[in-house]
N, C-alpha and C positions, 0 to 999 in steps of 0.2 A: 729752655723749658722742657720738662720731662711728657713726652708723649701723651701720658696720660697720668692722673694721680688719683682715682676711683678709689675713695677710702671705703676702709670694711664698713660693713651695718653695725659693725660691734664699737669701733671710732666714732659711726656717726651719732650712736645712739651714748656715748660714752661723754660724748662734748667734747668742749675745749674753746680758748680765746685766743683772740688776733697773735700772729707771734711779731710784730713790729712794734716797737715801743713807740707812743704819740710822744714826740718831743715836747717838753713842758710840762709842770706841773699842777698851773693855773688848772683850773675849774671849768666853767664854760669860755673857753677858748675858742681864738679864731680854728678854722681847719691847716692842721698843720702836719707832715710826712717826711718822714726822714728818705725820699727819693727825690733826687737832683727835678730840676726845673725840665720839661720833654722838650725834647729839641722841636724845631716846626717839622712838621709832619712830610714827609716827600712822597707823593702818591701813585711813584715810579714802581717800587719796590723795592725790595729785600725785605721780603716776609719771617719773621720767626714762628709763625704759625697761621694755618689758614682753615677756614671752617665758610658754612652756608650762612650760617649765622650764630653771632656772637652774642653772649648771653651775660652783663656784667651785672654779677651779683644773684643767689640762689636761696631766697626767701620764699614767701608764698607766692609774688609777681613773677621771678624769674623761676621758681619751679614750673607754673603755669604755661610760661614760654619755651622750656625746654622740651616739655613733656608733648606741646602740641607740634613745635615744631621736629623733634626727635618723628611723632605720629604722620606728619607729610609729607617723612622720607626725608627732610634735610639733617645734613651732617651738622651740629648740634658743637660749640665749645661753651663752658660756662668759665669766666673768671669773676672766682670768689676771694676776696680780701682776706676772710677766716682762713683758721686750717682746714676747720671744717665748714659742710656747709649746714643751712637754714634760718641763718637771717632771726631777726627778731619773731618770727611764726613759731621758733622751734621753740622758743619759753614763754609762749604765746597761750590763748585756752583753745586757739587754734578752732574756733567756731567758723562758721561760714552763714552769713545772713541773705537768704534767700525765697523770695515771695513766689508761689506756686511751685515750687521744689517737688520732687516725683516723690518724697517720702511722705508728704503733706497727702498726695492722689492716695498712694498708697495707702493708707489709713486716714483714707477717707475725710480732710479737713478740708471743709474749703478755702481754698482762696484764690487769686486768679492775677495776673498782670496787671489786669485794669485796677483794680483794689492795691496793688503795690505800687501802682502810680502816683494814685490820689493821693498816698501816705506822703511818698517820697518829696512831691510836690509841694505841700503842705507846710514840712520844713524845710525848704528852700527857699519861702517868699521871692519866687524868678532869680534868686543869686545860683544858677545855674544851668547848662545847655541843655536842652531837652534831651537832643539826640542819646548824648551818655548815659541819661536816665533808661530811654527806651532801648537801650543797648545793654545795658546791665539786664534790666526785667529781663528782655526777651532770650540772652544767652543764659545769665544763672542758671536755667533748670536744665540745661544741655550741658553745662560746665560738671554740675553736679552727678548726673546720670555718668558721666564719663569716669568722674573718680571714682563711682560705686560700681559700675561693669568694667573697667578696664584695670584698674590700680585698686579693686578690690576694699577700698574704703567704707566702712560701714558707717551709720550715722545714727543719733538717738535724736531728739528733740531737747532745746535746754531752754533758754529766758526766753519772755515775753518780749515783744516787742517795745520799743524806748518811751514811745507813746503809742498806749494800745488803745488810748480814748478818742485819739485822730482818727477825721474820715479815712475809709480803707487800712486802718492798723488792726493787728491782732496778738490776743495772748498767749498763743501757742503754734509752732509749726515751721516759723520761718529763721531760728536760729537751731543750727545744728552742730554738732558735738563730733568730730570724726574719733574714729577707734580702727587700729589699722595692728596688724599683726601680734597682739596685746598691749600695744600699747595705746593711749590718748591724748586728747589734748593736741597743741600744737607739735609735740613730741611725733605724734602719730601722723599726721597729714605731712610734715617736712619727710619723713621716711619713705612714707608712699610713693612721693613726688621722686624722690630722690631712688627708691628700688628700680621706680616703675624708667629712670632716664638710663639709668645703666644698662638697664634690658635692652633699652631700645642704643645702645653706642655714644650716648652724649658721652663729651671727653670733659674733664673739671681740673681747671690750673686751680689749684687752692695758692693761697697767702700770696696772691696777686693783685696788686693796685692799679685798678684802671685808672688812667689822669687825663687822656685825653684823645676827643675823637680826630681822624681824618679824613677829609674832604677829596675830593677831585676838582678837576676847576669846574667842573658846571653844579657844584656842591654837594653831591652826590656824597652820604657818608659811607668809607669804604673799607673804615678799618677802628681799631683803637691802638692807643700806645696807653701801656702800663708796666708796671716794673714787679719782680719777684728775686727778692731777697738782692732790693738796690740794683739791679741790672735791670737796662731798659728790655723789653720787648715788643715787636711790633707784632700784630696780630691784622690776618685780613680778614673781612666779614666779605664773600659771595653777595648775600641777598638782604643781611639787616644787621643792626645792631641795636638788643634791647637794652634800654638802662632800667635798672630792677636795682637800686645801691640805696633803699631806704630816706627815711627825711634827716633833717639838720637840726633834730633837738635837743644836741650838746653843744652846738655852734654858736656864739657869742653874738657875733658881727652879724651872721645871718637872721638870728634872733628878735636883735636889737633893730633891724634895717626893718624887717617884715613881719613880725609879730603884733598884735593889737595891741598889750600891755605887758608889764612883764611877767617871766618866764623864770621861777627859781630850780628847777630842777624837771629831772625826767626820771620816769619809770623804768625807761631802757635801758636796757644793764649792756647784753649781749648782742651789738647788731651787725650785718652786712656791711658793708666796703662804703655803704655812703649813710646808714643811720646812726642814731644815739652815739656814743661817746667815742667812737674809733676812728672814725675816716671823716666824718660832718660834711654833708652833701657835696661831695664828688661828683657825684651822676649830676646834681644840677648844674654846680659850675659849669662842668662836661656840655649839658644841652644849654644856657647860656650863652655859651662861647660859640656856640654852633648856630647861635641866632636865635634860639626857642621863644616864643611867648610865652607868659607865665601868667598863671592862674591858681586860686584860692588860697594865697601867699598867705595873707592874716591867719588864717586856722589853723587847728591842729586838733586832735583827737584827746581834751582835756581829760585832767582828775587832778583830785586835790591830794595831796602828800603830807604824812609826818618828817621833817627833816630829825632824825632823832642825833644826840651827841656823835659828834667821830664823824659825820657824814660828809664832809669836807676831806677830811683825811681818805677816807675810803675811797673817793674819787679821785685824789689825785697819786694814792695809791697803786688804782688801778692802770691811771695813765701812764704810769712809771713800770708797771711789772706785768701788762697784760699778759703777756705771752705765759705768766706764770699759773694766771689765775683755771681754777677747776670747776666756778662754780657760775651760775646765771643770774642770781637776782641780787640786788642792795639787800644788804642787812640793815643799814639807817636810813634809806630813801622807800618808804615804807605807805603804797597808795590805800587810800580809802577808797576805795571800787564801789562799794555801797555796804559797805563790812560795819559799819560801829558808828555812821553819824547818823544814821535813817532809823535807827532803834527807838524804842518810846522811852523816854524821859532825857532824852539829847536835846542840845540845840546848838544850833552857831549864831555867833555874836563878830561883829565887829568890835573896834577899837571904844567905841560908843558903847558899845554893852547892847547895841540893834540887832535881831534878826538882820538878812536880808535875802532868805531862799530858801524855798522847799528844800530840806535835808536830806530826803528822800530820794530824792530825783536821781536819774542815771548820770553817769559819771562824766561825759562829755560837758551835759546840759550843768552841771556843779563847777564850773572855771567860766561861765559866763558873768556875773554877777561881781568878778574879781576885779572886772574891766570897768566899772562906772565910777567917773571922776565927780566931785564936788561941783558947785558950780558958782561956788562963794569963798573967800577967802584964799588958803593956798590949792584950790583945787585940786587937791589929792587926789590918790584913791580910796574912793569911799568905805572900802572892804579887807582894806589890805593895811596890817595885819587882819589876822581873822582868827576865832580862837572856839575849840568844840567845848561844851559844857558838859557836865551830868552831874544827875544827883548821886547818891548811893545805892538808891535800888538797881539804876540802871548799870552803876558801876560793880555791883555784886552778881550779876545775871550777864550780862552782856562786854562791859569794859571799854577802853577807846585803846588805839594804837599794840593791840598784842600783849594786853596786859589790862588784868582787871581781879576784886578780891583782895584777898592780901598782898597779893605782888602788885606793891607804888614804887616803880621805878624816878629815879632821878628827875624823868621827864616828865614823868605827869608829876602837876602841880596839886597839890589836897589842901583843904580848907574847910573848916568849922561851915561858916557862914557864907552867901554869894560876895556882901560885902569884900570878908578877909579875904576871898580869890578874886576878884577884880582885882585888887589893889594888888597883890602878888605877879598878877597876870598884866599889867598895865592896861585895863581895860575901868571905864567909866562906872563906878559903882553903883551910883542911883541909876543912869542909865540903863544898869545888868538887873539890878533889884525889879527894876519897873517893865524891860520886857519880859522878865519870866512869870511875874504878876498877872501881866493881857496872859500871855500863854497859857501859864495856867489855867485862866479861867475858862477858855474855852475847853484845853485838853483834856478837862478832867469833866466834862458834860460825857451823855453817855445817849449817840456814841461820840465820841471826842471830833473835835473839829479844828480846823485851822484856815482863818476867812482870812489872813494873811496873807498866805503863800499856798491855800490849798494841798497842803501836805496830807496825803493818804485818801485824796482823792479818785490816783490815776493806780490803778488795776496794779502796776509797775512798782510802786511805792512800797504797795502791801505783800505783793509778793518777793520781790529779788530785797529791798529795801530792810523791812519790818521782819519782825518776828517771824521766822519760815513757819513755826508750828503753832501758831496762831494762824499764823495764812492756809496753811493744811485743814488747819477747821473751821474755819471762816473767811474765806477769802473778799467778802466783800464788807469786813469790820476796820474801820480804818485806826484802831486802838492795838493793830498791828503795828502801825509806828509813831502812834502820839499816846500819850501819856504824860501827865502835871511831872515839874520837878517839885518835888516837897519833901525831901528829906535829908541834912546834910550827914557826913561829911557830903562836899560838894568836888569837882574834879574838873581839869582843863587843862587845854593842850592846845599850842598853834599848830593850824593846820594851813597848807601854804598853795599857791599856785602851781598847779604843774602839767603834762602831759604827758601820754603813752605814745607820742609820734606827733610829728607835722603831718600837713597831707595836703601841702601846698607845694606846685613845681611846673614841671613843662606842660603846658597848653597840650591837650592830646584831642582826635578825633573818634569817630566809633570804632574803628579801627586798632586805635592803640599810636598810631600815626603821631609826633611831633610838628607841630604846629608852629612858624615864624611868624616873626613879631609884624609881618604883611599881610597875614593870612594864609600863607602855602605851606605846602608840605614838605617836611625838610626828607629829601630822600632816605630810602633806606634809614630812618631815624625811629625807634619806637620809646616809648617810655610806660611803666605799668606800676602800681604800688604808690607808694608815700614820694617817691621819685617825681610822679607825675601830678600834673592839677587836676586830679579829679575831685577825692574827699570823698563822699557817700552815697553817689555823685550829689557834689553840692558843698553847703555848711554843715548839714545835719547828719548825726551820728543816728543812723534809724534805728540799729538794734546791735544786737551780740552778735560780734562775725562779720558786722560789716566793711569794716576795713581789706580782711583778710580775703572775704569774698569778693569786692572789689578788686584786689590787687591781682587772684586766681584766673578772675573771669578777663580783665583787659592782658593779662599775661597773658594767656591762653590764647586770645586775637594776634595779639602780637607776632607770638611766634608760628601760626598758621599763615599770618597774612603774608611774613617775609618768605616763610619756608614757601608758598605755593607761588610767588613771582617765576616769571619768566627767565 
């Protein structure tokens, strides 16, 4: 391993994908690596390299742990899978969600801990640890204040809260927007993290695959073994070793074993050493094998997806020629974020031709509804297929999937009548006829309504959802995202199951600490990110940046707590 491999800001800002080909061409496939099986670990020695602590994987969680621990003096290695680093954060919007945040004091908004408690709490119906909760509030705004006086990170305000109509939510204030030496986005917070580690002497093995930790006999973790370009290396960790390698949303088996229902696709193009389609949870295997307990397995950071033609190809394309690839996102794996189904004169239908959810709603809270089975017959799923509608106005104005107006691509389907497009679409004709009938009637009252699914109800709806420049001049008119279908030609498109990340993995403490399946602490063991079981903390997805800001803030512990041990 070469001393060190500190790529320019010009490489890092320039990208680039994994240079190890995933063996296989399948689709969502088990986790598979073309480096030999690690021998058992001997925790005698012969070191290939040694650091205070070891840092596997350089996204938003393990930037967080570099940078804190780089900050209390300890000698700092990251091994990153990529050539480059930044983890799915760096094609990320790279927000950070954080309640009482010093930009909020600073201009004057209120809000406070307590008030981002009640929220958090709220959705989590107790499927989560307090402590985590009260660990994120209370650090976020210190997490924060440090990227904007240390690493020079500047911050704008961007989306409302997910639910800004729950006790203690808000519409403004607690999702932030980083912008860092012109650039933004997740672009700009990975570079910061990433200037600001160099400065401080972190060393970076890039296109290194961590596979697996070492123990001592009183279990004490004291090292990793991972490989770089098919040769083993052993690596010592001093004082911790974080795992920051992303979740397992391209993993089949892991998928299929822990997920609530199924999973056709992920948003994740470009990730770390253990997310989306490259490595498929390494870091957990990793903390499994070490004992971890596991926590928020079933979740994951939902959205719904157009699979569009070629999307199969393109993925196992990718599998086949990563190292080749230049660019970060699916061109046929194409998310609805709240882009085109929340517009006024959409709707989604099931196979029945049923509504079955606010269209509007934030993008996590849109893959819940995917998951309810029948409870007659062959107990399906109720929702799956699922197919977006529109008439022509909306299709003339607005569009579905990256196309709208004249340009009907192959994939949208068009139709006279709702009739002719059920029947093309395999979806229940009089059942299609008859919900957009109820719909209509209410959406076309003034002001439009929806006693359904209360669509354009929540503040969130009208604004990220709806019409932005109706929201600009009315924000509290819910005819921002409802409006009658009544005019054909008519238009439709399946829209599918998918996610932006799991956010299920090792049981962690406030700390950032790894958690066995006894309760104890597994030594020297940290985990921060999609890596670890926290999630929001929790089930719920609270706002814009929440992930990301999760992963920052428990990274950031992480790497302080190891770096300051004795």
């Amino acid at each position: 391993m070469s001393d060190s491999l500190n790529v320019s800001r010009r490489k890092f800002m320039i990208g680039g994908l994994a240079t190890a080909v995933v063996a296989g061409a399948g689709l969502l496939t088990g986790c598979t690596t073309q480096s030999p099986a690690p021998q058992e670990p001997d925790a005698a020695g012969n070191w290939d390299a040694e650091s205070d602590v070891v840092v596997i994987g350089f996204g938003c969680a393990g930037g967080g742990a570099a940078v804190s621990a780089a900050e209390a003096g300890a000698s700092v290695l990251v091994l990153e899978s990529l050539p480059i680093p930044g983890g799915t954060t760096r094609v990320s919007g790279g927000a950070l969600w954080v309640p009482a945040n010093p930009l909020q004091k600073k201009e004057g908004i209120k809000d406070s801990i307590e008030e981002g408690r009640q929220y958090m709490q709220k959705g989590n119906d107790g499927q989560v640890e307090e402590e985590l909760i009260n660990v994120y509030l209370e650090n976020g705004p210190k997490v924060v204040e440090f990227l904007m006086n240390k690493l020079q990170v500047e911050f704008k305000f961007g989306y409302p809260d997910y639910h800004p109509e729950w006790p203690g939510g808000k519409r403004l204030g607690r999702s932030l927007s980083p912008a860092y030496n012109g650039k933004g986005s997740g672009e700009a917070l990975m570079a910061a993290l990433y200037d600001y580690t160099v400065a401080k002497g972190v060393k970076f093995s890039l296109n290194t695959h961590a596979k697996k930790l070492i123990k001592d006999d009183s279990g004490k973790v004291i090292g990793v073994i991972a490989y770089q370009d098919g040769k083993e290396m052993r690596v010592k960790a001093n004082k911790g070793v974080v795992l920051a390698t992303g979740g397992f949303e391209w993993d089949k088996t892991l998928l299929k074993t822990y997920q609530r229902g199924p999973v056709e696709a992920s948003v994740v193009f470009n990730p770390g050493s253990g997310g989306g389609i490259y490595s498929c949870g390494d870091g957990l295997r990793m903390a499994m094998e070490a004992g971890a307990d596991l926590r928020n397995m079933n979740e994951s950071w939902g959205v719904m997806v157009y699979l569009l033609p070629g999307w199969e190809e393109e993925v196992a394309n990718y599998r086949q020629n990563a190292k080749d690839y230049k660019k970060s996102t699916w061109k046929t794996i194409m998310g609805d974020w709240f882009l085109w189904r929340g517009k006024p004169g959409t709707i989604i239908v099931n196979k029945d031709g049923k509504r079955f959810m606010n269209e509007a709603c934030d993008y996590d809270t849109s893959a819940y509804p995917f998951y309810e089975r029948d409870t007659y017959g062959e107990n399906r799923w109720r929702n799956l297929p699922a197919f977006v509608i529109a008439d022509s106005v909306q299709w003339s104005k607005y569009g579905i999937a990256g196309a709208k107006g004249d340009n009907v691509p192959d994939y949208i389907t068009k139709a006279d009548t709702l009739a002719e497009l059920a029947q093309k679409l395999g979806i229940d004709a009089k059942g299609l006829e008859a919900t957009v009938a109820e719909f209509n009637k209410y959406a076309s009252q003034k002001p439009p309504k929806d006693p359904l699914f209360h669509r354009g109800e929540s503040y969130f709806d009208r604004f990220a959802s709806g019409d932005y420049a109706m929201a600009q001049a009315d924000p509290e008119n819910p005819a921002c995202t409802l409006a009658p279908l009544t005019k054909g030609p008519y238009y439709g498109i399946q829209i599918h199951s998918a996610n932006c990340g799991t956010c299920g993995g090792a049981r962690i403490n406030g700390k950032a600490q790894v958690i066995d399946v006894h309760g104890n602490v597994i030594p020297n063991l940290y985990a921060a990110g999609n890596v670890a079981g926290l999630g929001g903390p929790g089930i719920t997805y609270h706002g814009p940046g929440n992930p990301i800001a999760g992963g920052v803030i428990f990274g950031y512990l992480a790497g302080t707590d190891a770096a300051t041990k004795a």
